[in-house]
N, C-alpha and C positions, 0 to 999 in steps of 0.2 A: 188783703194781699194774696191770701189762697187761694182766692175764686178765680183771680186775674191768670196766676203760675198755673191752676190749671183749665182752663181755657185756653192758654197757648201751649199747653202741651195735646188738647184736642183737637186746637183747628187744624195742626197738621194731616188729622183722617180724613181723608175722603168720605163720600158718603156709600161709594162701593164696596167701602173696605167695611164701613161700619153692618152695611147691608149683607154681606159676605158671612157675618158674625152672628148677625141679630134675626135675622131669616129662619135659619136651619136649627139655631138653638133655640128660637121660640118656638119649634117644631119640636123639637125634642123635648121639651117641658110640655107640650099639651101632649103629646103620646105617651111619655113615660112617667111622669111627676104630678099632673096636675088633674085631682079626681073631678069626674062631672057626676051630675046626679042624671040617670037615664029610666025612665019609667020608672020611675020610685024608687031605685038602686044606684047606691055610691059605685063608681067604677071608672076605671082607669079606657081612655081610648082602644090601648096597645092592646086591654083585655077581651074588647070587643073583637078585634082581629082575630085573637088566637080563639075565642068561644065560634067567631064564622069559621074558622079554619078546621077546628075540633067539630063542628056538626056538619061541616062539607064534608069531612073523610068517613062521619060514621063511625059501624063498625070494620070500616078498611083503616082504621087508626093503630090498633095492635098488627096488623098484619104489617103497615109500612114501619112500623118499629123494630118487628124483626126483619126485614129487609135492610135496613139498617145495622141492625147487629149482623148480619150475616157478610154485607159489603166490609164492615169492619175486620170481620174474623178473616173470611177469605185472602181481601189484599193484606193483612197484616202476615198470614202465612205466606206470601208471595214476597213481602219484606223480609221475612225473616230467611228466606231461601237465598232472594238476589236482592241485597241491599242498595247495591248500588244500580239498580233501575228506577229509584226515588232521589228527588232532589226538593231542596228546598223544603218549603211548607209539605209535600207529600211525605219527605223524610220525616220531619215533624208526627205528620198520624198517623206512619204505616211502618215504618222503622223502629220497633222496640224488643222487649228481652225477651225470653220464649216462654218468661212467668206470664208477662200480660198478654201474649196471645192466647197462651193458655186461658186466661180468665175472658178475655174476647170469644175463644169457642164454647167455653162453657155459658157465656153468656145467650149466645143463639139455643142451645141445648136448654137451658134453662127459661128463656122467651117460650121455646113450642111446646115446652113440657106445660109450662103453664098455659098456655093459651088454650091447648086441648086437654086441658085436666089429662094428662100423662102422669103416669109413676105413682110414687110416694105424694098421701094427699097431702104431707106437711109441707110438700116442696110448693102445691099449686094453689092452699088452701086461702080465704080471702085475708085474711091476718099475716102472711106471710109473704111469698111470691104474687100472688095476687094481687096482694096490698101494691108492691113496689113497681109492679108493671101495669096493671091499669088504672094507678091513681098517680103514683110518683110520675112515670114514662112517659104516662098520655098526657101530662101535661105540661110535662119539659119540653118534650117533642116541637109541638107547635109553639110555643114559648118561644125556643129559639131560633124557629125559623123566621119569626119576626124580629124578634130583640135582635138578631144578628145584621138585617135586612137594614133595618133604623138605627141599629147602635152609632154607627156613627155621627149622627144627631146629636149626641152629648160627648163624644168622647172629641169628635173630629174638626170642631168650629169654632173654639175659642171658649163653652160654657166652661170646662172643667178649670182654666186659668181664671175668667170671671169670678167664677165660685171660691177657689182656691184663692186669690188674693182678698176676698171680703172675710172668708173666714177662717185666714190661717191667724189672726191676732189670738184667735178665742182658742182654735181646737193644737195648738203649736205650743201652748204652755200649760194647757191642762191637759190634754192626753197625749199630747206629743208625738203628735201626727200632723202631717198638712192640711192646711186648708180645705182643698180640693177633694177630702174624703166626705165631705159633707154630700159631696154626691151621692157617693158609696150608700150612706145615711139613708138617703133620701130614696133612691132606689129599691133598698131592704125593705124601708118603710110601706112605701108604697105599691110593689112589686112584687118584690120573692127574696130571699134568703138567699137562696141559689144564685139568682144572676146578680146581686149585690154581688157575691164572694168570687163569681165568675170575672165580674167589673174587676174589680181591685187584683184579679189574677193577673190579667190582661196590664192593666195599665204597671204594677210592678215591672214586666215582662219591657214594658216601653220607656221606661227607667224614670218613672215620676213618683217611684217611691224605694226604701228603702227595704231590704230584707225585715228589718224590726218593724217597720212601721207597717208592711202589708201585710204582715204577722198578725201586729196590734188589732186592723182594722178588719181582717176577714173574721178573727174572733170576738170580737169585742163589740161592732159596729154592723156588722151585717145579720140583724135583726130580723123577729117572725113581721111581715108584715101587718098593717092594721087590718084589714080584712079577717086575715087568719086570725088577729087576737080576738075578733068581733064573734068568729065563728067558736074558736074556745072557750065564749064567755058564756055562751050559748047550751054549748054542749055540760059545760059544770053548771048550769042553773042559774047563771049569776047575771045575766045579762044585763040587768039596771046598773051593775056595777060596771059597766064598759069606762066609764071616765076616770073614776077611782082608781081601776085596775090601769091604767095605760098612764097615768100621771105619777102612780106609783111604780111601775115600769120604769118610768124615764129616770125618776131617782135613785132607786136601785141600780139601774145599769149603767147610768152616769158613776156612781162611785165605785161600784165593784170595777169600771176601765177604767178609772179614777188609780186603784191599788194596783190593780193587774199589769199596765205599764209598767209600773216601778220594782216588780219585784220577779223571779223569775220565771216560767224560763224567757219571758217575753225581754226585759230587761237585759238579757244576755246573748239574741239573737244579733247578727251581724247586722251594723250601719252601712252597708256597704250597696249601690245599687248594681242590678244586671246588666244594665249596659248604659250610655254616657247619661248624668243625670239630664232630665227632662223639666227639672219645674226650678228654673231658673227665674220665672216671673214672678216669684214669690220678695219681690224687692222689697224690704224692709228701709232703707235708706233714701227712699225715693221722698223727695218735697213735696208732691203732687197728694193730694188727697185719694183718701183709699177707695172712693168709685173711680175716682179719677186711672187709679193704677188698672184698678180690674179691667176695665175698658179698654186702657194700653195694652193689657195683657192679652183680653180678650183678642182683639185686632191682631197684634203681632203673629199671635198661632196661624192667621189665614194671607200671612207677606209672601207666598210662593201658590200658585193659582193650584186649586182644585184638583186633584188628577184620581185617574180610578182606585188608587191606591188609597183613599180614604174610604172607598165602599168596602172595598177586598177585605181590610181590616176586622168587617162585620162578619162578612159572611166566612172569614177564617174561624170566630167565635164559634157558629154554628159549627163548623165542622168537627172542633174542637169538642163542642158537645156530644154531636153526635154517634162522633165514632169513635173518641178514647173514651169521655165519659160513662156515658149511657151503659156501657160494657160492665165499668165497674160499681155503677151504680145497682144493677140488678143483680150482679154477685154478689157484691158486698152487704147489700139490704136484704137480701133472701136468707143471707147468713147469718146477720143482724136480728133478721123477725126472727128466724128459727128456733135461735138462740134466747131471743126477749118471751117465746110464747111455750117453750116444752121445753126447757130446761129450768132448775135452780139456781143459776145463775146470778139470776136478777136476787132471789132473795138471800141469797150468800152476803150478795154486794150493799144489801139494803142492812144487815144488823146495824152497821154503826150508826146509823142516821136515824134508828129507833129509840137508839139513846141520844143523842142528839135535840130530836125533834121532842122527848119526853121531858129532858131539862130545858128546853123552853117553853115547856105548856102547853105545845100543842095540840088541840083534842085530835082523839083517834090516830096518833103519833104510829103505831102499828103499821096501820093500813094507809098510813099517808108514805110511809118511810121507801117502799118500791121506785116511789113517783120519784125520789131525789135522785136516782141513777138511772133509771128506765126511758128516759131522755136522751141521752146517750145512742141508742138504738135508733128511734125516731122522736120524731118532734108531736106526733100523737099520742105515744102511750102514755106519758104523766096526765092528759087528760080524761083517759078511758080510764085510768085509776081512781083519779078524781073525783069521777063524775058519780062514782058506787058513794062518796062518802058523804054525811049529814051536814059536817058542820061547815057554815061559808068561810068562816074563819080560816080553817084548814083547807078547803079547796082557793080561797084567797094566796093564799102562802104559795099551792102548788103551782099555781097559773104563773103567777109573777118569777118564781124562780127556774119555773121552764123555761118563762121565756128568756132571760137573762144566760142561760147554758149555752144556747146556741148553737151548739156545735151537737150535728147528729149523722149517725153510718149512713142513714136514708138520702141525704140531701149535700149539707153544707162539707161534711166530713170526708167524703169520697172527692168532692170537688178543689179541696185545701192540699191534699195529697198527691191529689193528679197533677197540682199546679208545680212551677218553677220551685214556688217559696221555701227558706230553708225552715221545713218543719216535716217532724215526726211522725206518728202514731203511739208514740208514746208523749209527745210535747201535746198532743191533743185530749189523749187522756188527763194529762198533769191541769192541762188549760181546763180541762170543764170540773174537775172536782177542783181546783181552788175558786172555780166561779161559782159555782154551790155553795161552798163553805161560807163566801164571802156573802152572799146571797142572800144564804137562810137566816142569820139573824137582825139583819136590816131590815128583811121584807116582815120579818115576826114583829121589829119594834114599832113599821107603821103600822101594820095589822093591829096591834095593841090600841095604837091611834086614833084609828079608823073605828074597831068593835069594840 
């Protein structure tokens, strides 16, 4: 009787309609989601463009990034003089307080300080400034001049409803989030940290999720990609352990946003969306079988024809990048190293997790104890900690619980805080130490497991 109700719920589609859906999102999953193997390397389409794109510019790659920071700084002092010569979206990038110009101008001053080894070497050195502009920047940069170009491939044709109605049964009562974040997922996974957490900016902004939920999923879900966990495995010596480490990954960070939803400050942020909700197709009462739904869903997103305003959408992301982000990125990460590489700081912050990691047994609990907060900073230094220590045990622990943190100044952190979403700098603090806590003795009991 199923097959028949839904059958005549599909013959109503045209095949333009279905084509309108199935075209551009099968485009979207081979550029962004779906790895091919290319001369003996796993790798993503999308990556191939941004690696052409990065050896097209060369060494004029740092030079158009500060050109960038400087377009940012300039018009944003032009905003801040005569606001009302911006409308719309320019209001949007170039209209803000005289703090974030200020860190906009400091950002170009700190781009050429570094680029010409200027000043203070702690400012340009390759640990520090360095590190954040021509490893983070250069490769944000061309990043989103594609991701913004194609985003609309997955955001604008029907996948995100597809997606979201197969797997809101699963992700809607265990972590209490939409379906449709499976994207989010899947992006991270595949992609970058960064433009997951960009993704789920964006679409909260378009009101297909909740304040709580785009909270939940920028922290919780927008994960180190596999590649980069390939390359960290690499870097601690453990390389054979790539599958081990990644399946003990998914267990770990399934349960720690397993508890993380439920308890604060995630659990207390507002239900409330920014503007009229958007993911209405999440029909729970519908007769039709659940491909059956995704499919309706999918179609319905594409019932009013195409118009330029589904590109625009991308290339707003980029701008978004370019010129608020990137500003606060290279501030707030030069500040971040500075702080992570010549000051006490980090080892103030590490005593308790000396004791910690002691009463769980962990060897060289000392010198592993850094890595538990040095994360925080960026998503590299629990590695480079790491990587000094003997036992796999203990570099097992640090791997897994890095990656599970998530949240760092270098990357995901600056980008949570630029967004709409109602959260802190202090809610991101609270959020990565109880992801730690939660963290470290799960990843210790399968390590027990395992070794």
């Amino acid at each position: 009787m199923e097959d028949r109700n839904n059958y005549s719920y599909l013959e109503d589609i045209t095949r333009k309609q279905f084509l309108r859906f199935a075209i551009p999102s099968t485009a979207g999953l081979l550029l962004f989601l779906i790895p091919f193997t290319i001369d003996g390397q796993v790798t993503l389409l999308l990556n191939l463009l941004i690696n052409w794109t990065s050896n097209l510019l060369g060494t004029s790659l740092i030079p158009c990034i500060i050109v960038i920071l400087s377009i940012s700084a300039i018009v944003s002092v032009l905003g801040l003089i005569k606001p009302s010569f911006f409308k719309g979206y320019w209001q949007d990038l170039f209209v803000t307080s005289p703090f974030m110009v200020a860190v906009r101008i400091s950002a170009v001053i700190l781009g050429i300080l570094i680029f010409l080894n200027l000043g203070p070497e702690v400012i340009w050195e390759e640990n520090t400034g360095g590190s954040v502009l021509n490893n983070l920047l250069a490769n944000l940069t061309p990043f989103f001049l594609w991701a913004g170009l194609l985003f609309p491939l997955l955001t604008e044709f029907g996948l995100m409803e597809f997606i979201g109605t197969l797997m809101s049964p699963i992700l809607r009562p265990v972590f209490k989030i939409p379906g449709h974040a499976a994207v989010n997922c899947a992006l991270a996974w595949m992609g970058s940290a960064t433009f997951g957490v960009a993704f789920t900016s964006q679409q909260y902004e378009k009101g297909y999720y909740t304040g709580r939920e785009a909270i939940s999923i920028a922290t919780g879900f927008t994960v180190t990609s596999i590649p980069m966990v390939v390359v960290f495995s690499k870097i601690l010596g453990i390389p054979q352990m790539f599958t081990t480490v990644y399946a003990s990954f998914i267990v770990v960070g399934f349960l720690t946003n397993f508890i993380m939803v439920r308890i604060p400050p995630l659990s207390r942020k507002p239900e409330h969306y920014l503007v009229p909700h958007s993911g209405s197709y999440e029909n729970e009462n519908s007769q039709a079988g659940i491909l059956t739904r995704a499919v309706l869903a999918a179609v319905s997103r594409n019932e009013t024809p195409p118009g330029k305003w589904k590109w625009f959408s991308g290339l707003k992301l980029t701008g978004n990048i370019w010129f608020t982000l990137e500003p606060l990125i290279l501030v707030l990460g030069t500040i971040a190293m500075i702080i992570a590489e010549h000051t006490p700081a980090v080892d103030w912050l590490a005593y308790p997790f000396i004791f910690i990691l002691s009463s769980l047994g962990i060897p060289e609990a000392v010198a592993a104890a850094p890595a538990m907060v040095i994360g925080f900073f960026d998503a590299f230094l629990p590695i480079i900690v790491g990587a000094g220590i003997g036992s796999e045990f203990t570099k097992f622990v640090i791997l897994i619980v890095s990656l599970v943190q998530i949240i760092f100044m270098t990357g995901t952190g600056p980008l949570i805080l630029k967004s709409k979403m109602p959260v802190n700098f202090l809610d991101l603090v609270m959020i990565f130490l109880l992801r730690t806590l939660i963290a470290i003795p799960v990843t210790v009991g399968l390590g027990y497991l395992i070794f």
